[in-house]
Structure formats: structure tokens, C-alpha cells
C-alpha positions as CSV (number, residue, x, y, z in Angstrom):
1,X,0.0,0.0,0.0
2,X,1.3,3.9,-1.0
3,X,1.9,5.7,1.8
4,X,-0.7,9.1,1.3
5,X,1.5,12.1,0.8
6,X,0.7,15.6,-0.3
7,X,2.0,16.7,-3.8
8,X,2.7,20.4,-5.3
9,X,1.4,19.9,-9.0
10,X,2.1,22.7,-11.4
11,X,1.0,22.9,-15.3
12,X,-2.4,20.7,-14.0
13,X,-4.3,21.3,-16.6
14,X,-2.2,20.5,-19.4
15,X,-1.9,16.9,-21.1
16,X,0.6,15.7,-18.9
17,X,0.0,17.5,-15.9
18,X,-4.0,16.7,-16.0
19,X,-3.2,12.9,-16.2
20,X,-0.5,13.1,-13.6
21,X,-3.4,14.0,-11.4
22,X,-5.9,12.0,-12.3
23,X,-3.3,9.3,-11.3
24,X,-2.1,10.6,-7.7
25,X,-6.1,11.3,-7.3
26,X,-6.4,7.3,-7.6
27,X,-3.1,6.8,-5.2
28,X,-5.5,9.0,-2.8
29,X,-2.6,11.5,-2.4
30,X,-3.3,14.8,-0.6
31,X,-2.6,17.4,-4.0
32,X,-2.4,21.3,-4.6
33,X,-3.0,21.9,-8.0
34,X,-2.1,24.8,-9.8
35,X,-2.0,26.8,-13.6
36,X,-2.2,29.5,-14.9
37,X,-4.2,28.3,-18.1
38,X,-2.1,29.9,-20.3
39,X,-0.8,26.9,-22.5
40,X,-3.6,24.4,-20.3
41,X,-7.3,23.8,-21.1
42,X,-9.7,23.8,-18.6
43,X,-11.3,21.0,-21.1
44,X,-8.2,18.8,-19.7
45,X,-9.2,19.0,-15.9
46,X,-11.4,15.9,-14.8
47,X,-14.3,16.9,-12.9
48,X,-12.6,15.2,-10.3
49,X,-10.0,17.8,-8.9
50,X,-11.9,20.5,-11.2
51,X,-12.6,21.9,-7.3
52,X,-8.9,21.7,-6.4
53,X,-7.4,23.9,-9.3
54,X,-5.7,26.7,-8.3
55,X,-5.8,29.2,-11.0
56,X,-2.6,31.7,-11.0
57,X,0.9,31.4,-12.0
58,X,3.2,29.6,-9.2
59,X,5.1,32.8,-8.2
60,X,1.8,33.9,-6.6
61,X,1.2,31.0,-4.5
62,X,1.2,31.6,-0.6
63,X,3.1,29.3,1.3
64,X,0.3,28.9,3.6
65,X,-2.0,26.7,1.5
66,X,0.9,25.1,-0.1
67,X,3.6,24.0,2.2
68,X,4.3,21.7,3.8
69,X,4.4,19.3,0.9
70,X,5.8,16.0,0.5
71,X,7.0,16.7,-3.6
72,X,6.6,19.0,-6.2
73,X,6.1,18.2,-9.7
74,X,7.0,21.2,-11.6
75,X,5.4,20.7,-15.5
């Protein structure tokens, strides 16, 4: 069994990032998810962490509601 950790995921709602999601989502991992939507699609984000997206650019991201985190995926 994973261990549940909580993940940093920037670039969420692009191809790779939205599917890297989808994947920790199954994994039940704790995630913060993050884009700006400026190369993403909204049309990319499943329903299912559609509620968690966090929509800015990373450099305005409070440490607050981010950190602690167990790992960042940077995309």
C-alpha cells in the first residue's frame, strides 16, 4: 500500500500534468494543484479535482496553503 503524501502539481491542466493527477487522485494523495491556463485547457481538468485547481501562475502561490508538501512536480 502507497503511503498518502501531499503533492505540489504545477502545469495541472495540461496533457501531462491533468493525467498526472488524475493518477495521484487514484493513489489518494493529498494534491495542490495549480495553472495559470495559459498553454492548459480547462477542457483537460477531470471533474474530479476540477474543485482543487488553483488558478494563478506559481510565483503567486502563498506558502500557507501550499507548504508543507511531500514533492513538487514542476510541469
Amino acid at each position: 500500500m502507497i503511503k498518502k503524501k501531499k503533492y505540489l502539481v504545477t502545469g495541472a491542466a495540461g496533457f501531462i500534468g491533468s493525467h498526472l493527477v488524475e493518477r495521484l487522485l487514484e493513489d489518494k494523495h493529498e494534491l495542490v494543484v495549480v495553472d495559470d491556463l495559459s498553454s492548459g485547457h480547462e477542457k483537460n481538468i477531470s471533474t474530479d479535482f476540477s474543485n482543487l485547481l488553483i488558478k494563478t501562475q506559481v510565483q503567486e502561490i502563498t506558502n500557507e496553503v501550499v507548504f508543507p508538501v511531500d514533492g513538487i512536480f514542476h510541469l
